[in-house]
Backbone bond lengths (Angstrom), bond angles and torsions (degrees), N, CA, C in turn:
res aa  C-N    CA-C-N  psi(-1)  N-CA   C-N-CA  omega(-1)  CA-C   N-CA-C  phi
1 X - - - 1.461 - - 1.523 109.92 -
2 X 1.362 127.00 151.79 1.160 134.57 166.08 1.536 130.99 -111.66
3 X 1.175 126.52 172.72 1.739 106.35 -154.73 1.890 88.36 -131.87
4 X 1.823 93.94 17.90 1.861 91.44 171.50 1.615 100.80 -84.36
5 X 1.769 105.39 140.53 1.097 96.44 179.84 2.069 109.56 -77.38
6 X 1.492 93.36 -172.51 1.407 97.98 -179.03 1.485 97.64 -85.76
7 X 1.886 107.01 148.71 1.117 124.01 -162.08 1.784 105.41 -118.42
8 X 1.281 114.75 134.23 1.748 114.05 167.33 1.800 101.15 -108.75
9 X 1.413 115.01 124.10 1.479 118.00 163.65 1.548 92.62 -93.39
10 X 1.338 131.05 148.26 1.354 147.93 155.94 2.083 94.72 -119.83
11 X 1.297 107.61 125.77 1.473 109.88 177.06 2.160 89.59 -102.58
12 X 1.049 121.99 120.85 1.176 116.64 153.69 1.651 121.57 -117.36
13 X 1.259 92.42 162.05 1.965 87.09 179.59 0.979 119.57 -96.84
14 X 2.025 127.07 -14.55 1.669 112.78 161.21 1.297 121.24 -137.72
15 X 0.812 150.06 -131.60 1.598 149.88 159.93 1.358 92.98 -120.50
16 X 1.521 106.52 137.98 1.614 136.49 -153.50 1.540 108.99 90.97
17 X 1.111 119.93 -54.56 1.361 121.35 169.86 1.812 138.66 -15.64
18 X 1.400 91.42 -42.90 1.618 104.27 -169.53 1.800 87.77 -105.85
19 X 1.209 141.88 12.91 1.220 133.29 147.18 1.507 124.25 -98.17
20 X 1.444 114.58 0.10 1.521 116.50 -177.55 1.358 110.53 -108.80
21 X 1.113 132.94 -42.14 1.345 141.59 163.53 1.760 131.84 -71.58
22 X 1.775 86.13 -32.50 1.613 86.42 -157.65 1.881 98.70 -146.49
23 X 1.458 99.52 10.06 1.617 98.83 151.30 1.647 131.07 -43.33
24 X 1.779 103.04 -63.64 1.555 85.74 179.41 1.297 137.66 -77.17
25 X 1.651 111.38 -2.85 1.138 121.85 172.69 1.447 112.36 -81.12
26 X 1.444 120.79 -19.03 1.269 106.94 -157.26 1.660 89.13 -102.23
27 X 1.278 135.90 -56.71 2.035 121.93 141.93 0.897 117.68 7.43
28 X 1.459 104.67 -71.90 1.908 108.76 -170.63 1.408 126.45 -45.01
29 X 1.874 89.94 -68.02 1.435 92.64 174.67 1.573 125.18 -71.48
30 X 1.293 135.55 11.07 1.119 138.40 -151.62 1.749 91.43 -102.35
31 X 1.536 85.50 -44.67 1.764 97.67 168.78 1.608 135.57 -68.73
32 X 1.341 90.64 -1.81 1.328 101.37 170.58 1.269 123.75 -112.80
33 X 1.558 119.10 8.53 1.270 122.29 -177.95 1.334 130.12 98.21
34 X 1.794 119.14 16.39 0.861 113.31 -141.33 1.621 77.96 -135.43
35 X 2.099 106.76 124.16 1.146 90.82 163.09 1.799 160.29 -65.40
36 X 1.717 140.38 138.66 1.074 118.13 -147.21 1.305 110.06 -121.27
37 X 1.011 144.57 117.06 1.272 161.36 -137.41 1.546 110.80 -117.61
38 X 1.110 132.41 107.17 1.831 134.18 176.21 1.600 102.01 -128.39
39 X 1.591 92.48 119.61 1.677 106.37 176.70 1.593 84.30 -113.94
40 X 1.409 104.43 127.66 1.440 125.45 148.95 1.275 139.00 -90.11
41 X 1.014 124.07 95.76 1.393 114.93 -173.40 1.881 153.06 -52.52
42 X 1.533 75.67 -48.18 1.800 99.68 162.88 1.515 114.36 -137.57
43 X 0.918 103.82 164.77 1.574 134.47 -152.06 1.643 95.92 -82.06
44 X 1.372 122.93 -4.71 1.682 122.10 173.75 1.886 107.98 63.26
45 X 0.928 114.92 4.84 1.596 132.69 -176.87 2.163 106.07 -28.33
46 X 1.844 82.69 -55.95 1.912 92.72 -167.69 1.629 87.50 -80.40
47 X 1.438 127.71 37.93 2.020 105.70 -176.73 2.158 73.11 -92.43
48 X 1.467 98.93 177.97 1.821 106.81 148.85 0.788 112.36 -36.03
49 X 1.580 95.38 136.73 2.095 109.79 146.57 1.220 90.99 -81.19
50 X 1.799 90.79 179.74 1.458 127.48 148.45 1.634 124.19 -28.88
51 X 1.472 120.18 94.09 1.631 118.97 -170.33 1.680 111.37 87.46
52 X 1.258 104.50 39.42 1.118 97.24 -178.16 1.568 138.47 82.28
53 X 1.317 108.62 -19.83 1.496 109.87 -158.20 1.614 102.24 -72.23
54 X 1.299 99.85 160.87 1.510 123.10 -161.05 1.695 104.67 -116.42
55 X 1.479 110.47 137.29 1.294 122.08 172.44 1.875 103.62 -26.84
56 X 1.263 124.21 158.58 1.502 109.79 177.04 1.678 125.22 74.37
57 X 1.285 92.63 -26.53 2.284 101.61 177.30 1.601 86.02 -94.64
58 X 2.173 77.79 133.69 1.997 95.64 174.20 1.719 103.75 -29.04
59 X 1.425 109.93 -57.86 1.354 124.74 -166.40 1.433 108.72 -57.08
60 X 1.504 149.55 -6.81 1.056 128.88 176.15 1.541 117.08 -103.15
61 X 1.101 89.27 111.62 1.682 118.40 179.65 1.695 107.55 -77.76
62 X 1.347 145.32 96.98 1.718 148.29 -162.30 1.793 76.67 -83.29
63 X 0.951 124.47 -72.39 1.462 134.32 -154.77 1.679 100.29 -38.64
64 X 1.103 118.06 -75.26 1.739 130.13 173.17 1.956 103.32 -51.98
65 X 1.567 125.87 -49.00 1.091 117.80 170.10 1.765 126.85 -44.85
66 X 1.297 106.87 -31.13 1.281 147.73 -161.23 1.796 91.38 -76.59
67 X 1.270 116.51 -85.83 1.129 146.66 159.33 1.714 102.87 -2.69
68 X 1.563 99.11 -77.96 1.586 116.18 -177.01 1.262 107.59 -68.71
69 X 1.300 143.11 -50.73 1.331 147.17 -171.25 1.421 105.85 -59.71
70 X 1.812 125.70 -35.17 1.573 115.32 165.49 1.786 108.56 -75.99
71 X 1.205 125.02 6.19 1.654 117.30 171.93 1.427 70.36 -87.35
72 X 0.946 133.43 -88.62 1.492 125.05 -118.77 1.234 104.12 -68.92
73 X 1.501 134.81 -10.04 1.190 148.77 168.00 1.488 108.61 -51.53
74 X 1.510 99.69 -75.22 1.818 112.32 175.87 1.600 100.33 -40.05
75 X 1.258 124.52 -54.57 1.149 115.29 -161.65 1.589 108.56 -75.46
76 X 0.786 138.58 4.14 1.552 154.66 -157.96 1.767 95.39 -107.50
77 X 1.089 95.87 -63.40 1.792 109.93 170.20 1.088 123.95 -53.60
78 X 1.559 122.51 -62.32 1.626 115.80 149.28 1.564 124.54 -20.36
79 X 1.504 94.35 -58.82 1.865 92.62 -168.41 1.469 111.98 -62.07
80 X 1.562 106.69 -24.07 1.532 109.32 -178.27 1.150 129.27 -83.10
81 X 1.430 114.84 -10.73 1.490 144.10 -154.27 1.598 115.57 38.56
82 X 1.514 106.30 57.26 1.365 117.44 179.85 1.806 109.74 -66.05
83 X 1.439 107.78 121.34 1.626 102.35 172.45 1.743 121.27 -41.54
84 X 1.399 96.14 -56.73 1.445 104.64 -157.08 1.629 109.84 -162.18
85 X 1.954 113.12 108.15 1.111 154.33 177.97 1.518 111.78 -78.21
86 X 1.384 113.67 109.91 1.612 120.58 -166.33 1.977 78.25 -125.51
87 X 1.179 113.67 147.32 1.319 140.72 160.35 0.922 108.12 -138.17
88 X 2.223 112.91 125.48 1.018 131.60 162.72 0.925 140.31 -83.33
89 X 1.799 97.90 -7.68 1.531 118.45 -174.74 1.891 138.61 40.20
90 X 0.984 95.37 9.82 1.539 75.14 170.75 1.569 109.37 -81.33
91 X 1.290 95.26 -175.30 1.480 113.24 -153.48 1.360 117.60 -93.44
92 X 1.225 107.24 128.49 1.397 116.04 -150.08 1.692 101.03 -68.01
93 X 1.861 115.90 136.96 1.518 111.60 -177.96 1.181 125.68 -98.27
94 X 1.621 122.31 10.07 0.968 128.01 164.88 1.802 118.12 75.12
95 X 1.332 131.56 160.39 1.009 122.73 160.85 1.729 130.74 15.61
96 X 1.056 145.21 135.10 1.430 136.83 146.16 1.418 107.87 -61.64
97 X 1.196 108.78 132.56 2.091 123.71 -157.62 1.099 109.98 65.12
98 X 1.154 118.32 9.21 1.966 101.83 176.51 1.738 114.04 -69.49
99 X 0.798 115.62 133.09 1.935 108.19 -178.25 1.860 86.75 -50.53
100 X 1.193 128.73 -57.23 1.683 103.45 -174.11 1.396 130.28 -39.42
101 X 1.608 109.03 -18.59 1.315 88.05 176.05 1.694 126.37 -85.66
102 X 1.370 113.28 9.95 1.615 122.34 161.70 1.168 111.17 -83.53
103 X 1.297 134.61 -20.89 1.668 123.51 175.50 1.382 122.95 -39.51
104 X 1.050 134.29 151.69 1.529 115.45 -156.70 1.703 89.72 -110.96
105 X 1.185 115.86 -7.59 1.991 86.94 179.58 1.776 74.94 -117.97
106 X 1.367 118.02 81.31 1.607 128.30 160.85 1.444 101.89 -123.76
107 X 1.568 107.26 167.34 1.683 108.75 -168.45 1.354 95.16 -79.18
108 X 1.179 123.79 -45.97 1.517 133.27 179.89 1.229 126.80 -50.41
109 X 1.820 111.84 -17.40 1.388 114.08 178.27 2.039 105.39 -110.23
110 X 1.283 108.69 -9.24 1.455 117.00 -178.34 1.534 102.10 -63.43
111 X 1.438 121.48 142.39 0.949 139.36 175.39 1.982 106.33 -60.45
112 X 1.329 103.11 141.99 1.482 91.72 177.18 1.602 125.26 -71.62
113 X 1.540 101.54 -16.91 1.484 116.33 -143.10 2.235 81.20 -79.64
114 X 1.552 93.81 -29.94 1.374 108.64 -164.62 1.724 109.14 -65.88
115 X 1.801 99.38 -53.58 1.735 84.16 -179.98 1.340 102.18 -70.25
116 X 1.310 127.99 -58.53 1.478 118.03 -165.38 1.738 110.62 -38.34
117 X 1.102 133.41 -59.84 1.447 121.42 -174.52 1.591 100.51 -52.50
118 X 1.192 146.82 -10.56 0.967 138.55 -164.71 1.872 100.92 -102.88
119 X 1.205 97.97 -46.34 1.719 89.50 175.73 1.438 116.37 -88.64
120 X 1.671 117.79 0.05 1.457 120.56 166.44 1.583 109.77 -66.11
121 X 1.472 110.17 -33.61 1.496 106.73 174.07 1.638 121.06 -71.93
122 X 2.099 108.31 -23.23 1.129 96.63 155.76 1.680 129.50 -46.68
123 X 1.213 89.00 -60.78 1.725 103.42 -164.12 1.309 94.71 -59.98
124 X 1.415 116.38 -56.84 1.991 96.77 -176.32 1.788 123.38 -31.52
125 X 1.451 101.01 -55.81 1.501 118.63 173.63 1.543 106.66 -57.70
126 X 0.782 128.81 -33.93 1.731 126.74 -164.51 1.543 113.15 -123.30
127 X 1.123 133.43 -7.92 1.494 161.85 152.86 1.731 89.44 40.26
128 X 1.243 118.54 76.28 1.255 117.94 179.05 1.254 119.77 -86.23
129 X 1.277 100.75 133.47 1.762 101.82 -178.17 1.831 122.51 -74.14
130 X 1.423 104.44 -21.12 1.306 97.00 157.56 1.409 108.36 -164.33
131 X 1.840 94.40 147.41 1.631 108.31 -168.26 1.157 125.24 -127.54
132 X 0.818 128.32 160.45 1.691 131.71 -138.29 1.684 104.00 -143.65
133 X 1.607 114.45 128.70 1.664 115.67 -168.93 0.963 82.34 -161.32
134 X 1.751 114.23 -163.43 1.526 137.72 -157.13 1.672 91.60 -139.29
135 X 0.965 89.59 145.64 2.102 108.60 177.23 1.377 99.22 -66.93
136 X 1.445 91.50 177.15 1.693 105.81 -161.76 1.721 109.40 -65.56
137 X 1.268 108.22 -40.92 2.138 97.24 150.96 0.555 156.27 -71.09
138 X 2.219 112.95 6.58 1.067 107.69 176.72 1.433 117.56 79.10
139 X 1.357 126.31 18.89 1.276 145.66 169.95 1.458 105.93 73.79
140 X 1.781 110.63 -44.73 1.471 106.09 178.97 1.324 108.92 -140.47
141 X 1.160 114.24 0.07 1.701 113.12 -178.53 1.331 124.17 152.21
142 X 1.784 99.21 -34.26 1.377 107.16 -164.57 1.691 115.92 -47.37
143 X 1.386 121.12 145.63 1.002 124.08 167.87 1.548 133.35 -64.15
144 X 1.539 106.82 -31.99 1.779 121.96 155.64 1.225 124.18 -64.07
145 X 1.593 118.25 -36.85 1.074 123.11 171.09 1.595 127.53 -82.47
146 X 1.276 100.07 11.32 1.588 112.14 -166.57 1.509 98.39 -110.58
147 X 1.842 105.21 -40.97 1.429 113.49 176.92 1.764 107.64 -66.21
148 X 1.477 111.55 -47.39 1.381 106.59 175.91 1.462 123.97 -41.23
149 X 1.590 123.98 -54.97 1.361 133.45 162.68 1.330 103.86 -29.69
150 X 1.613 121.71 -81.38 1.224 132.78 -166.41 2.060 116.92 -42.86
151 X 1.441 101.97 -40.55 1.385 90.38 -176.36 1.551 90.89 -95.98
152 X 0.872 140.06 41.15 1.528 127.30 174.52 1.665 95.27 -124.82
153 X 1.197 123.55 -40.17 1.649 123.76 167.66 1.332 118.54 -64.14
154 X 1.336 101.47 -40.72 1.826 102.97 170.57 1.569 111.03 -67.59
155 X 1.747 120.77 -57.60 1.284 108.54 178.97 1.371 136.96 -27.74
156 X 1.836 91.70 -60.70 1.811 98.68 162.08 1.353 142.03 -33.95
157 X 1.649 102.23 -30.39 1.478 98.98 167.52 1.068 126.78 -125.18
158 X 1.721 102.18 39.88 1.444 105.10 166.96 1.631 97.26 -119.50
159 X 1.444 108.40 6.24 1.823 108.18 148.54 1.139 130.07 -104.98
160 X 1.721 121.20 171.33 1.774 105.74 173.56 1.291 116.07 -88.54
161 X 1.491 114.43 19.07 1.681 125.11 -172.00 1.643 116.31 -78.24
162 X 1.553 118.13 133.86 1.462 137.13 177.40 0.734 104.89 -66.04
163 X 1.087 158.11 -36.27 1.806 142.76 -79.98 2.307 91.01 -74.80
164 X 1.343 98.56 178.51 1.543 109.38 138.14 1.359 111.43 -68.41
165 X 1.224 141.60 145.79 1.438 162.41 156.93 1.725 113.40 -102.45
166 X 1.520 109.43 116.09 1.606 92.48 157.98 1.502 123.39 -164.30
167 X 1.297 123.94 154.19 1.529 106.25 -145.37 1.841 85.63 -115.53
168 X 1.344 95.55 159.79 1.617 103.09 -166.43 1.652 95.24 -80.00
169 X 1.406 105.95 -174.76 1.481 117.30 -174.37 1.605 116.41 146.65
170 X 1.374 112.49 154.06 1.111 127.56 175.57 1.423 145.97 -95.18
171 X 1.258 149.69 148.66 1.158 126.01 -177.92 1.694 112.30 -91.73
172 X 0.801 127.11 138.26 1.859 118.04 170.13 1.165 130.94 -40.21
173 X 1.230 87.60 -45.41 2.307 95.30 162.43 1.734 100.84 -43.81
174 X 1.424 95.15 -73.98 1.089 85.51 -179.17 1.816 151.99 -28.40
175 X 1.707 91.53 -48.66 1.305 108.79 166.41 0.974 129.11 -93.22
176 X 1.246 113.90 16.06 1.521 133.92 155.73 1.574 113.73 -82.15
177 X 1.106 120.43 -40.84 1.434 127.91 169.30 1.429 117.94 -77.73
178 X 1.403 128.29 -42.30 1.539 123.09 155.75 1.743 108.56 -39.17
179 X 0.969 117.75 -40.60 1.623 105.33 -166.81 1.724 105.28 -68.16
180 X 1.478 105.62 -62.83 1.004 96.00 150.02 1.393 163.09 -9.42
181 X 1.256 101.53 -75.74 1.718 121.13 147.77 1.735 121.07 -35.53
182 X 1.474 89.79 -61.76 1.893 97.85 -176.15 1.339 118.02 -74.85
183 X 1.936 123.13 -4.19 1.426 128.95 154.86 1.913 99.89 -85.50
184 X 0.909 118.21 -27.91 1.490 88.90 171.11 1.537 126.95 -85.24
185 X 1.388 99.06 -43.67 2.149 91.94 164.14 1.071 99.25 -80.94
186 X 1.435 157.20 55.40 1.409 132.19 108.92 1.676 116.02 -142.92
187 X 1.830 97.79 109.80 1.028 106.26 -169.82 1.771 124.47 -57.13
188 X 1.242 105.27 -21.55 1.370 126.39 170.14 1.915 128.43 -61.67
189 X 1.542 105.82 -5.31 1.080 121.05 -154.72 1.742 84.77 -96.54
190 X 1.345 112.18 113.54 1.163 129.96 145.98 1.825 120.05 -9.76
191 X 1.182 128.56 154.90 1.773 114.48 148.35 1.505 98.71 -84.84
192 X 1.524 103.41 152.78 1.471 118.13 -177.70 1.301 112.93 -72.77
193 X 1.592 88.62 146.17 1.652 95.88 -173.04 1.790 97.24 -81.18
194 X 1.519 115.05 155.84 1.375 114.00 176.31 1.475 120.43 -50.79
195 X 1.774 98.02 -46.69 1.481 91.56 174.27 1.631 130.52 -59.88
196 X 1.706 100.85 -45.77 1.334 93.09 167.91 1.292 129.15 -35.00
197 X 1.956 113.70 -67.14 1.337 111.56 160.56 1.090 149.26 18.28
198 X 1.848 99.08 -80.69 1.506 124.50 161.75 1.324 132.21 -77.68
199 X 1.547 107.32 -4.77 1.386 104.91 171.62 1.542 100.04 -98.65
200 X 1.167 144.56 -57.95 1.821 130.31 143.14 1.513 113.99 16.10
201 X 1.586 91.19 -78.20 1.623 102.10 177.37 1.198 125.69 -28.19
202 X 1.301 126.12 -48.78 1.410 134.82 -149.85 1.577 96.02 -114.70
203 X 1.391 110.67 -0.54 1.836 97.04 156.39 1.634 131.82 -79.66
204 X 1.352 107.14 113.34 1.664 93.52 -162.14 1.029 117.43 79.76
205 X 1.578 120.42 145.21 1.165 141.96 -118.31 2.228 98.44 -108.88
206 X 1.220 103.78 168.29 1.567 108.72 179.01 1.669 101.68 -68.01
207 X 1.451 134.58 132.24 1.407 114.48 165.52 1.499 134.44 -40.72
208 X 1.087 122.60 -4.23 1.508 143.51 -155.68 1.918 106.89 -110.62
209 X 1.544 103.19 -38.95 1.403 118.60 163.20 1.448 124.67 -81.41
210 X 1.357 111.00 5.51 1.459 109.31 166.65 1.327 142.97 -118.31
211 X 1.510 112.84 121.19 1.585 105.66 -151.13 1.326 111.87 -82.30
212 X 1.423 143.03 -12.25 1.130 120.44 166.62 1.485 122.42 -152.91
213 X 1.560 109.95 131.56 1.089 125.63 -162.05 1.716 118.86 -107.80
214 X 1.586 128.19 115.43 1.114 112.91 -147.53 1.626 91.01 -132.66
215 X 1.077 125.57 117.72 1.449 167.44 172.32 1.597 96.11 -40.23
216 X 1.421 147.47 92.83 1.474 118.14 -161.49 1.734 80.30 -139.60
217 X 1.341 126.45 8.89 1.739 113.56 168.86 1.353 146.11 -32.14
218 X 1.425 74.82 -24.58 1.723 93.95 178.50 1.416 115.37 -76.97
219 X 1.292 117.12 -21.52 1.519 136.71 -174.89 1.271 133.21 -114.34
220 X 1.695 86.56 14.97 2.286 109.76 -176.81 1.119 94.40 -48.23
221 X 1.370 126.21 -74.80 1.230 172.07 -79.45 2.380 85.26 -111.37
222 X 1.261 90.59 -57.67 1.560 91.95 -171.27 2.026 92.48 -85.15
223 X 1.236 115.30 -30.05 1.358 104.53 163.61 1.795 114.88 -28.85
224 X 1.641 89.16 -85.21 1.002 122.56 -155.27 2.014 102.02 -43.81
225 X 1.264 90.98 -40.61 1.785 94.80 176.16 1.131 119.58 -89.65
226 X 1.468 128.21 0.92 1.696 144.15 162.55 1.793 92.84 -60.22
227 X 1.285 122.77 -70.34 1.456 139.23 154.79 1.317 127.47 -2.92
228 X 1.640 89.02 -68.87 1.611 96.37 177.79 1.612 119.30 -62.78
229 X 1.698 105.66 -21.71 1.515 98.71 -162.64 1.316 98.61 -76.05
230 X 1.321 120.64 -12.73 1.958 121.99 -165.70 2.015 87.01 -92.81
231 X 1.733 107.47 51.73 2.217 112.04 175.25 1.177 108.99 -47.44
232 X 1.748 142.58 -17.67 1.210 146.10 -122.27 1.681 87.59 -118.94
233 X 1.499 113.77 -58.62 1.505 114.31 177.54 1.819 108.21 -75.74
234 X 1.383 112.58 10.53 1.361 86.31 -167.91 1.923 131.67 -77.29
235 X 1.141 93.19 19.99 1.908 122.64 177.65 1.486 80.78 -61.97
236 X 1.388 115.07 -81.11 1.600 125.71 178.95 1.284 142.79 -41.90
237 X 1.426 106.01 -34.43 1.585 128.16 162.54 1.641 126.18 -65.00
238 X 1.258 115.70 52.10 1.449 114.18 -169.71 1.840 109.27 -59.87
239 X 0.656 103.60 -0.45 1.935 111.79 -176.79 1.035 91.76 -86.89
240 X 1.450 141.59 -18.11 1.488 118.91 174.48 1.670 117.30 -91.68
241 X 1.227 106.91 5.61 1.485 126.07 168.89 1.523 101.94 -53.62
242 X 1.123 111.25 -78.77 1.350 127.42 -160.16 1.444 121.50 -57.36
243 X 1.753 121.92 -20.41 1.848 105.53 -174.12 1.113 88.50 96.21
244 X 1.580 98.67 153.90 1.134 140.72 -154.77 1.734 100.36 -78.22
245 X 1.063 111.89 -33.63 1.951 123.08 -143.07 2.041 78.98 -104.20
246 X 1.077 119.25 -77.66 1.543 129.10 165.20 1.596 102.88 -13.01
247 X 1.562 101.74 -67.74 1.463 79.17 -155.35 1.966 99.76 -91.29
248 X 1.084 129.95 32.88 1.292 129.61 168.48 1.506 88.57 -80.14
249 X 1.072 116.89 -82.00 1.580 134.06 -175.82 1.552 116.44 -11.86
250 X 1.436 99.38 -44.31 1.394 113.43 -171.58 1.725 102.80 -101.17
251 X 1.081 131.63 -51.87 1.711 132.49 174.40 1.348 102.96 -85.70
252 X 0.790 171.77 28.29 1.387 177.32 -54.06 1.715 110.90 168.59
253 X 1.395 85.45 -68.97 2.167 106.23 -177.57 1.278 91.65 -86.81
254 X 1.429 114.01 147.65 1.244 129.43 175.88 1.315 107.78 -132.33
255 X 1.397 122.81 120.53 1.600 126.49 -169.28 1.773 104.69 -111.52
256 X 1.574 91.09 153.84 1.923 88.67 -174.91 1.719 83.38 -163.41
257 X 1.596 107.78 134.87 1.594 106.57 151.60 1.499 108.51 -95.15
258 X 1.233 91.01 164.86 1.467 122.53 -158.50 1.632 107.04 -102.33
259 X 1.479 120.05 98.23 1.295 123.80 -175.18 1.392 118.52 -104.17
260 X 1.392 114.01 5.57 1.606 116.18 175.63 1.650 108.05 -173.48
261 X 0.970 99.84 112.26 1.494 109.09 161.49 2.051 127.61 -147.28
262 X 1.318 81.33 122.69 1.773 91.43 178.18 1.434 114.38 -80.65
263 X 1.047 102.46 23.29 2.019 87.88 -172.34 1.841 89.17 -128.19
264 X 1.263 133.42 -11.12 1.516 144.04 -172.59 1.485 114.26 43.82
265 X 1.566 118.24 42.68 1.437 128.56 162.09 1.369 113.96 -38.79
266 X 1.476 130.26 119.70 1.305 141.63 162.90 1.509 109.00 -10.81
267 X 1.701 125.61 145.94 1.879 104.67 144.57 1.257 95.85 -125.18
268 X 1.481 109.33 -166.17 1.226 124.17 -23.44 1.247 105.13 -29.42
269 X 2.030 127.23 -177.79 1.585 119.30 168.58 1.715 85.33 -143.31
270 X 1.291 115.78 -176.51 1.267 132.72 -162.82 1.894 112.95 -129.59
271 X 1.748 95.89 -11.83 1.138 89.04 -169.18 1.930 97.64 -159.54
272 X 1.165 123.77 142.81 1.077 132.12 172.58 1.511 131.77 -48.72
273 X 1.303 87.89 -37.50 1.679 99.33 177.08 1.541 120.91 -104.35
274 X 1.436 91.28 20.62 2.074 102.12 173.92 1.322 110.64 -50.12
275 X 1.253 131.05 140.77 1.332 137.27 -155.73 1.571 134.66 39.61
276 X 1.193 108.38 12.60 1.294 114.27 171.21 1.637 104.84 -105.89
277 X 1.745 150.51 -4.29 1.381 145.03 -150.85 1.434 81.83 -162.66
């Protein structure tokens, strides 16, 4: 037996990231003793400036965005009581079609073989028993989040590590009710175009295709203010519309399939670390 505690890697691709997906899990278990692990990928550079401004406005400075987006990071981590904050920093690629994503020191243009050896030395050092990424699209497209997947599947097998594996995602119910939701806090919101609709649709998985569903209500609450500390994106953050009690209701469950496990815990499961405690 060993007296290392149990470890969670979460790989995300920017700061805000590891509070929208993987806030209440990463609270929860933090509260239970269980060490918590946040790999960042890029430097959040293309999020807002100051007043809004947008990648492309005279006024947007990536370098100073860059800068502020790792405060609000740390402070994001605090609220979560994250163990231990690794930044990989490259440079955030912005949009899918954005001209940033050709920049050549962008995450999107880095070789895979390159980040992965770099977060294989994470995981060697931190040998986490289970880790946490985004599916092969990147949940919805993003190009950071697509690269994150990619060097996080390669890393793994350039170690001798088991861990649990599991990639975030949604149920359709669910994202059936976000649409919803985001036409009522914003009165400005158009009715949906059909296509949109169907492209919604097909984010995240059927409820029936997802193996594990993790109960994290108890921990909205430090979610929801993990969130708030990333004030800079909050143009983007429509969940902070709603209150504290609102958006438990709605972020609350946290869903993830299950792409590797050595211990062959039953599913559906309730908890990440099923058969490992």
């Amino acid at each position: 037996m060993t007296d290392r505690p149990l470890t969670l890697m979460a790989v995300h691709a920017h700061p805000d990231d590891e509070a929208t997906g993987t806030g209440g899990v990463l609270a929860q278990y933090a509260a239970e003793g269980i060490r918590t692990v946040l790999v960042t990928c890029t430097d959040g550079g293309c999020g807002d400036g100051p007043g809004g401004a947008k990648p492309g406005d005279p006024e947007h400075d990536p370098a100073a965005v860059a800068r502020l987006r790792r405060q609000e990071l740390e402070a994001s981590c605090e609220v979560l009581k994250i163990s231990d904050l690794e930044l990989l920093d490259y440079a955030d690629s912005g949009m899918m079609g954005w001209d940033s994503n050709d920049a050549p020191d962008s995450f999107w243009q880095t070789p895979v073989t390159e980040g992965a050896a770099r977060l294989a030395d994470l995981m060697r050092h931190y040998r986490p028993d289970v880790v946490v990424t985004y599916d092969e699209n990147g949940f919805y497209g993003h190009p950071d989040h697509i690269q994150a997947h990619r060097i996080t599947m390669a890393a793994l097998e350039m170690t001798d590590l088991t861990p649990k594996v599991y990639w975030t995602t949604m149920p359709h119910s669910a994202m059936k009710r976000f649409g919803e939701i985001m036409r009522e806090f914003s009165d400005e919101m158009p009715e949906p175009d059909p296509a949109e609709t169907a492209a919604l649709a097909d984010i995240g998985l059927p409820d029936e295709d997802i193996s594990t569903w993790v109960d994290t209500t108890a921990f909205s609450s430090q979610k929801f203010d993990a969130l708030a500390a990333h004030a800079s994106q909050g143009e983007n953050i429509f969940f902070l519309r709603m209150g504290k009690e609102r958006f438990g209701h709605l972020m609350g469950m946290e869903t993830f399939v299950r792409v590797q496990d050595p211990t062959g815990s039953p599913l559906p499961e309730t908890d990440l670390f099923a058969g490992l405690r």
